[in-house]
C-alpha positions, -999 to +999 in steps of 0.1 A: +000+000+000+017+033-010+030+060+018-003+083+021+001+098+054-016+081+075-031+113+098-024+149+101+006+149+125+024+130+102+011+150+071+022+182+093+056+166+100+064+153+065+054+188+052+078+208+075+109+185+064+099+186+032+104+227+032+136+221+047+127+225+081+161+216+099+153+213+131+128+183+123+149+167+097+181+165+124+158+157+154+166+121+156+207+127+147+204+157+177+185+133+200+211+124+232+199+089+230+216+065+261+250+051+251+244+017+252+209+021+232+236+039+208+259+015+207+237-011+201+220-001+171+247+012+155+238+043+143+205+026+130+174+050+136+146+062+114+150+100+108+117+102+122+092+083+148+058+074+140+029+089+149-010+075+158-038+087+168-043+079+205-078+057+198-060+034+173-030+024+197-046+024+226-077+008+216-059-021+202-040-025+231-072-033+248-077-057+224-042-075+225-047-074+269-085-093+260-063-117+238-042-126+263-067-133+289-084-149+262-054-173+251-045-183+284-082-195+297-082-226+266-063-255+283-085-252+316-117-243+292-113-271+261-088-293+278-102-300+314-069-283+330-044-307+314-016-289+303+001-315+284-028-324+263-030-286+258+011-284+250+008-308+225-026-294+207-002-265+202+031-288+188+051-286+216+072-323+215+067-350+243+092-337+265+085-303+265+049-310+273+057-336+300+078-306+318+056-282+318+022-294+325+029-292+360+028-252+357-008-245+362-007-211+375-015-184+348+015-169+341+017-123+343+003-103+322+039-099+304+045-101+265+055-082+229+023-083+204+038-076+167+014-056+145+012-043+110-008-014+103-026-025+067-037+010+058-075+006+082-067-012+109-033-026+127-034-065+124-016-086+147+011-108+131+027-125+165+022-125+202+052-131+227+037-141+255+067-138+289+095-124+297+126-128+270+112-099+250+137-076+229+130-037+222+119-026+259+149-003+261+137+014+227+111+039+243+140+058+252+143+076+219+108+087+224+122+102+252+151+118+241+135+131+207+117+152+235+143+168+245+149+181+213+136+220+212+125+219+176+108+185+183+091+194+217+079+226+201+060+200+177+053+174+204+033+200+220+019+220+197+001+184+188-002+175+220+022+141+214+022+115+242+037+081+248+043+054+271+076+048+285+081+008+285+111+012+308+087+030+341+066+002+334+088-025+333+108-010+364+070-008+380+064-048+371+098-060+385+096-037+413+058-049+424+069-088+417+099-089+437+083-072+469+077-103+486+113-110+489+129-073+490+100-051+508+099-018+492+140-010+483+154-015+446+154-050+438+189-069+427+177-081+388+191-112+376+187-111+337+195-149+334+197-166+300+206-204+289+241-213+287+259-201+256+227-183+243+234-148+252+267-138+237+246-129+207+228-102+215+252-090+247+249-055+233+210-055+236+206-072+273+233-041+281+212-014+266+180-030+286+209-031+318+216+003+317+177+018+311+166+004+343+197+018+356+181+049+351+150+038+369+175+027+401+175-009+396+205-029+392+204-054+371+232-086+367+234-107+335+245-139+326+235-173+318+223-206+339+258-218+349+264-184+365+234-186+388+242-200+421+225-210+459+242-201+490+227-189+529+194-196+511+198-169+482+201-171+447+229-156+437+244-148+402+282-142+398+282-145+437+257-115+440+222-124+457+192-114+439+162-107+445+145-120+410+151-136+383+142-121+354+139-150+323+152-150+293+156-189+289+132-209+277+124-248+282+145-257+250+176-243+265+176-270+296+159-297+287+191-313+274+214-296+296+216-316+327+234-288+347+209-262+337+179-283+342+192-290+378+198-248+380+160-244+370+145-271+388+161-254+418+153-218+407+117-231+403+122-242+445+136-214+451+104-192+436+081-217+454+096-208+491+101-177+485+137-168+485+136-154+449+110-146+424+111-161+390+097-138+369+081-147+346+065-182+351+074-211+332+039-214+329+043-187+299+065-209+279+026-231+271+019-201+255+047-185+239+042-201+204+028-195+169+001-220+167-016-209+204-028-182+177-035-207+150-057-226+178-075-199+189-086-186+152-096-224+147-122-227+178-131-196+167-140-210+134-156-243+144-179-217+170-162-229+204-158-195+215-181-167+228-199-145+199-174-120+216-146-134+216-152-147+181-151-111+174-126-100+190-103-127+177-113-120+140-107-086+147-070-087+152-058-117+135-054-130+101-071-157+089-042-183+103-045-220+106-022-247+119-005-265+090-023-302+081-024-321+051-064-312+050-048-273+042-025-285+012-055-279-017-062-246-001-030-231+005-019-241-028-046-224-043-037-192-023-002-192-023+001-158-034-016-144-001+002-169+020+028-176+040+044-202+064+056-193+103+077-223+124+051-220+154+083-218+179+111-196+163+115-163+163+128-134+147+115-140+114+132-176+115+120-200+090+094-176+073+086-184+041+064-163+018+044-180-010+047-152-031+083-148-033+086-193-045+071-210-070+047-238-067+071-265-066+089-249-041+058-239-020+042-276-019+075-287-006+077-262+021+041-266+031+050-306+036+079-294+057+058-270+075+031-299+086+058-319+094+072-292+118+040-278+137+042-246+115+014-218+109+001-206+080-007-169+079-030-142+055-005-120+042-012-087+060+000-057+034+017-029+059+009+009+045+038+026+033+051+048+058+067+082+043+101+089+055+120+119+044+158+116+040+174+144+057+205+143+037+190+139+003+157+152+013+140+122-012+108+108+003+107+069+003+081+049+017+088+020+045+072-006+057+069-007+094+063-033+126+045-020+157+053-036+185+030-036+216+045-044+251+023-056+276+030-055+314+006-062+346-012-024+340-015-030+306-003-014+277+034-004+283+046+012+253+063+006+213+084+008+195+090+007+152+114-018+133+113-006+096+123-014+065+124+002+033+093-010+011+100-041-011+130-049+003+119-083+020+090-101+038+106-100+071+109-070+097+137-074+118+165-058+134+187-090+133+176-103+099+186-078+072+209-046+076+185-024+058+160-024+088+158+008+114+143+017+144+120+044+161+100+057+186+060+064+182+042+089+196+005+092+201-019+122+197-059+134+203-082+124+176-107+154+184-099+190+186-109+195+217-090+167+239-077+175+269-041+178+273-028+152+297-008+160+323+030+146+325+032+118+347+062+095+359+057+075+326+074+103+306+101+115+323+138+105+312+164+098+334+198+111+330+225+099+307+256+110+286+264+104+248 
């Protein structure tokens, strides 16, 4: 869908750089953004955030919290409680469904929807449901794009607002690990499987040093780092107060060591002494096809007239892959495409109208063979971006993400990439994508202006 602004902040934004208004144009390069967000993109931002109208974001953020109280209801409402007949409805293998049926608490209100925008309405492509989410530490540059004269004197001439994803994540960890620390800081552990976070070291640091700002330490390293000792958890000798989780169940279950370290971190939780945050119990959830399942009891009438609504109204028509599919997604191949219902990152993707038919029966056999999804191709609007340096206007294609914490909606943030070159939106999958803030703004004329709150205020930091 081609770049027509999509409201009148961004019309009145893309107008101003287009008559060479400097101050907007440079307002992300002027932005004092936190060194290690710096560092870790590497220079790659958008030259300019997105903006929505308040109503759009925030009402689909209602939506996405409905969905999630919605997802995690099925195993006690279609599957009497048991969680391994649930885990393997959704194509988790043997073992991981064995482990974790014993998990029946629900697990916090804590996840990453991903959403394009197709021009009408945003559509939901993905929901991370727990705690190893990327991009929290990316609300920042709404943040520091404030600070900016030439932008603030925009921001509040159209009354721009966001929410910052760091003051609510500080506020989650803060309220979870009060049982165990009263009301100081808590001691963070940001804990990942063994040899699984050397990869992205230079995000967990950026996410270290925003709640930093916030007055929370926080510690990383892996499983064989966490230790026990006076009845604490301790990581790199340090005691903790929580355990914030960034493994999953496939990075222990064949690792004796860290199975033992989880088994014991899942004690430890149970007594007291630490909080694990967040419950295994998320890892049932955190998967492609608990989508694909929900859109198919929604289509055999299971659910509620409401929540038949509500799912139709965010998702795709998107189906587990079976044999039963093959006719039909032959057929629509061109408005298809295939998702692994476990990896992430746009892992595995393929897009049925980028193979040919030979190639896409093959990867549909694969797919069934794999506990894949199959997914409506959702068409993101262009998104007009004006080059500060060349001052050409090119349209992108953009992901929204929408964090989730236990008050709700906590924020976004933008990946982007240029329009038409590639399927997949991601930071780690192509060099071409960028990044950005979003801000927010009254529909009507006459909306109040809302007062500043905690949410929006940035904490202190050098280049």
């Amino acid at each position: 869908m081609s770049g027509v602004p999509a409201d009148p902040v961004t019309e009145d934004y893309l107008r101003r750089c287009a008559g060479g208004d400097r101050g907007l144009l440079d307002a992300m390069a002027a932005a004092r953004l936190p060194a290690a967000l710096t560092a870790s993109m590497r220079g790659r931002f958008l030259p300019r955030p997105m903006f929505v109208p308040d109503t759009e974001i925030l009402g689909f953020a209602e939506r996405i919290n409905a969905l999630f109280d919605l997802i995690v209801s099925v195993p006690d409402r279609f599957f009497d409680g048991d969680r391994e007949r649930y885990a393997a409805a959704v194509g988790l293998d043997g073992r991981r469904a064995a482990y974790l049926a014993r998990f029946t608490d629900r697990p916090q209100r804590y996840g990453r929807a991903d959403l394009y925008h197709d021009g009408s309405a945003f559509r939901l492509l993905e929901f991370n449901v727990g705690s190893a989410l990327g991009g929290m530490d990316r609300a920042q540059i709404s943040a520091a794009l404030l600070q900016v004269p030439a932008f603030k004197e925009f921001a509040a001439e159209h009354r721009l607002d966001f929410v910052d994803t760091g003051a609510r994540v500080d506020r989650a960890l803060r309220a979870a690990a009060r049982p165990v620390c009263g009301d100081r800081a808590p001691v963070v552990a940001f804990v990942d499987g063994n040899g699984a976070m050397a990869p992205y070291l230079h995000l967990a640091t950026s996410f270290q040093e925003m709640l930093a700002g916030f007055g929370v330490e926080v510690l990383l390293g892996e499983l064989a780092d966490v230790g026990f000792a006076a009845g604490r958890v301790t990581l790199h000798g340090r005691a903790v107060d929580l355990v914030l989780r960034y493994f999953g169940v496939g990075d222990f279950l064949d690792d004796p060591a860290g199975r033992r370290t989880v088994d014991a971190l899942v004690d430890a939780d149970a007594d007291g002494t630490v909080v694990l945050y967040t419950s295994l119990a998320g890892e049932l959830y955190n998967n492609k096809t608990s989508l694909a399942l929900l859109a198919e009891l929604a289509g055999r009438g299971e659910l509620t007239p409401a929540e038949t609504g509500l799912v139709d109204s965010v998702l795709p028509w998107t189906r587990t892959v079976t044999s039963d599919l093959f006719g039909e997604c032959a057929a629509r191949r061109g408005e298809l495409m295939l998702k692994p219902g476990a990896d992430f990152g746009g892992t595995g993707i393929v897009a049925g109208w980028l193979v040919d038919d030979d190639q896409w029966r093959r990867a549909l056999r694969l797919a069934a063979d794999h506990g894949s999804i199959v997914q409506r191709r959702v068409v993101p609007r262009g998104e007009p971006v004006i080059d500060p340096s060349t001052g050409q206007r090119r349209d992108w294609h953009a992901v929204w993400d929408c964090f989730l914490t236990p008050e709700g909606y906590a924020g976004s943030h933008i990946r982007a990439l240029p329009a038409g070159e590639g399927a997949v939106i991601g930071m780690g999958v192509t060099a071409a994508a960028r990044t950005t803030g979003i801000f927010y703004h009254p529909v009507a004329a006459d909306h109040p202006r809302r007062p500043a709150t905690p949410d929006r205020t940035m904490p202190s930091f050098g280049r």
